[in-house]
Backbone as CSV, one residue per row, in Angstrom:
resi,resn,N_x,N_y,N_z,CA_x,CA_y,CA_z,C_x,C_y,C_z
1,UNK,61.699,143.362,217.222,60.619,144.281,216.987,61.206,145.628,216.585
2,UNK,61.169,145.772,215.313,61.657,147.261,214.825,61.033,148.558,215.634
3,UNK,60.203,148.535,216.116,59.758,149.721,217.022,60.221,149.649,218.463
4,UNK,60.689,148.806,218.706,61.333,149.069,220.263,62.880,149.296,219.953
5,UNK,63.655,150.090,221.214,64.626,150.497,221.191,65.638,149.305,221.423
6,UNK,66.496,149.548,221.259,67.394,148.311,221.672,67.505,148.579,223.536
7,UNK,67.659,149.631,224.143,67.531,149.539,225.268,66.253,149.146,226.171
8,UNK,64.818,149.231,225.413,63.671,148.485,225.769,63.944,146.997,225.570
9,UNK,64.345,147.043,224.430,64.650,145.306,224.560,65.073,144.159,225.398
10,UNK,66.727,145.104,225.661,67.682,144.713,226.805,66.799,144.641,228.218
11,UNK,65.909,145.693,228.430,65.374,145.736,229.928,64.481,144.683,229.589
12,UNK,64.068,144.329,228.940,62.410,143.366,228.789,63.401,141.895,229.070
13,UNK,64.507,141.544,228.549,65.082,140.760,228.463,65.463,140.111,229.572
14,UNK,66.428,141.450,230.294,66.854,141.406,231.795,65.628,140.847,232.567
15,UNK,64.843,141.432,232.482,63.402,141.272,233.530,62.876,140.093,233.194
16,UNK,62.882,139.510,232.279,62.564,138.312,231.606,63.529,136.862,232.351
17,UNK,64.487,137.475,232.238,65.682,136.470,232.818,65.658,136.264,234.103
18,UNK,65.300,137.654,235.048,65.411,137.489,236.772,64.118,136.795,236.734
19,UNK,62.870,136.596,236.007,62.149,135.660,236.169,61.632,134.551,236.398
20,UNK,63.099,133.866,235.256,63.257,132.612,234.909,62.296,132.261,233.632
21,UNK,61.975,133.217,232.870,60.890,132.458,231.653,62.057,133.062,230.905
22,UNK,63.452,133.308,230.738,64.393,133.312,229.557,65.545,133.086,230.132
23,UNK,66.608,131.785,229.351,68.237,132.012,229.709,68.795,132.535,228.884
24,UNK,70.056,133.851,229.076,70.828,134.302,228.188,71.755,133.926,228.405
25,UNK,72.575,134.079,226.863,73.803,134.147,226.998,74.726,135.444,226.559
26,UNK,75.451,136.504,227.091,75.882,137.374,227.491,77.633,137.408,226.323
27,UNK,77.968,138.484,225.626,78.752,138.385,225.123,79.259,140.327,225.027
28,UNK,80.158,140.445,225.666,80.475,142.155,225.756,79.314,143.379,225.630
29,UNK,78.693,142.727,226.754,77.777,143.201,227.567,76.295,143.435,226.730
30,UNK,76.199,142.322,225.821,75.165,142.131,224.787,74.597,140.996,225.131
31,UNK,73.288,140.914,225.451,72.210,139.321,225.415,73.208,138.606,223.669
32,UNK,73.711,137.795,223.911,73.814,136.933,222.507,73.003,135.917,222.039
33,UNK,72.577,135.132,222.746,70.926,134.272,222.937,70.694,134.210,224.083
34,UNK,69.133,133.996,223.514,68.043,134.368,224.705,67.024,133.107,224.076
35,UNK,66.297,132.265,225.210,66.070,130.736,225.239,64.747,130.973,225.988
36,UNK,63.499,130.658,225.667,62.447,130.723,226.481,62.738,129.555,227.419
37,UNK,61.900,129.372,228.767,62.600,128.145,229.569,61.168,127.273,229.782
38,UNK,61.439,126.314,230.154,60.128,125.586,230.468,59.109,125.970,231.221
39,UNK,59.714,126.776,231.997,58.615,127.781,233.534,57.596,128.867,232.086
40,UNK,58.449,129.657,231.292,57.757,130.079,230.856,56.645,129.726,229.970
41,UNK,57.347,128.645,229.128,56.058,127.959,228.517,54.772,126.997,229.007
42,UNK,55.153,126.861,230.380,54.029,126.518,231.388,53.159,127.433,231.276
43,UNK,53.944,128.554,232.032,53.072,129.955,232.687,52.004,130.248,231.534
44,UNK,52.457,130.028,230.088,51.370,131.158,229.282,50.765,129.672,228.359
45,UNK,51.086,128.309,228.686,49.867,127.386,228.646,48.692,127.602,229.748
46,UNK,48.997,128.269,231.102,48.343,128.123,231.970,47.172,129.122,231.562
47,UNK,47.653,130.169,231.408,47.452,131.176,231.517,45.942,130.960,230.079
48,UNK,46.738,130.454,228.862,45.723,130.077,228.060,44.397,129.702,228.251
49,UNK,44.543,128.253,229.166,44.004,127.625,229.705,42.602,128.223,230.457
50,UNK,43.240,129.292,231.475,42.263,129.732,232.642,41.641,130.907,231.167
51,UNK,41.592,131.363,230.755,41.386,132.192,229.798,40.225,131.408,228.846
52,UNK,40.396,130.495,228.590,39.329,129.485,227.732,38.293,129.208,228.740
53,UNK,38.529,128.748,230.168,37.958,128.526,231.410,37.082,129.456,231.662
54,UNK,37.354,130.447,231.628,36.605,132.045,232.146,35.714,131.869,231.176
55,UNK,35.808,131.801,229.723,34.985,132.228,228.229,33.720,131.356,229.034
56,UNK,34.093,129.700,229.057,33.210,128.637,228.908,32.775,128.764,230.212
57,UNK,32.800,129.607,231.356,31.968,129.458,232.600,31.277,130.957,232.524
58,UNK,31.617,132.160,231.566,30.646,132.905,231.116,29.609,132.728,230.287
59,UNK,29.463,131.379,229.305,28.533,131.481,228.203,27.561,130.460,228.927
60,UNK,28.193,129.270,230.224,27.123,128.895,230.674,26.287,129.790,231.701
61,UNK,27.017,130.530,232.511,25.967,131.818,233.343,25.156,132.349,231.850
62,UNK,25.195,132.770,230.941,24.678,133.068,230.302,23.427,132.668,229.591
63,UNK,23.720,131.285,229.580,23.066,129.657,229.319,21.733,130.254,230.194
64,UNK,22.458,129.696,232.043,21.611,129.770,232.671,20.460,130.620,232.833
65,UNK,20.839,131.581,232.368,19.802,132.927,232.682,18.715,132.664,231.292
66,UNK,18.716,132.204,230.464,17.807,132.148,229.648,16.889,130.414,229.878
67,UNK,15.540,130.703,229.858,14.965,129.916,230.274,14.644,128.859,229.181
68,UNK,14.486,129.066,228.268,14.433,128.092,226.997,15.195,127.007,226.648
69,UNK,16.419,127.518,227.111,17.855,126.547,226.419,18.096,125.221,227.648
């Protein structure tokens, strides 16, 4: 991302890694690759998921309140 610093990067990275949603690999004191991990691509299927969940249990309250449908 051309607008972040390289030291925003590094921290997003770090924090990313003590997570476990990225493995790096480390080369004179540089991330050299960085690997999304399976935890993470769970987390933001999940996350999708409950997000579609919320939409479709708002449009039926919504449903409900109208007496016609």
């Amino acid at each position: 991302m051309p607008e972040w610093n390289q030291d925003d990067v590094a921290d997003t990275i770090l924090e990313l890694s003590r997570m476990n949603f990225v493995k790096t690999v480390s080369a004179s004191n540089f991330v050299h690759d960085a690997r999304l991990t399976t935890i993470a691509i769970a987390r933001m299927e999940h996350r999708y998921q409950d997000k579609v969940n919320n939409v479709v249990e708002a449009i039926a309250k919504v449903k409900s309140l109208i007496p016609f449908i």
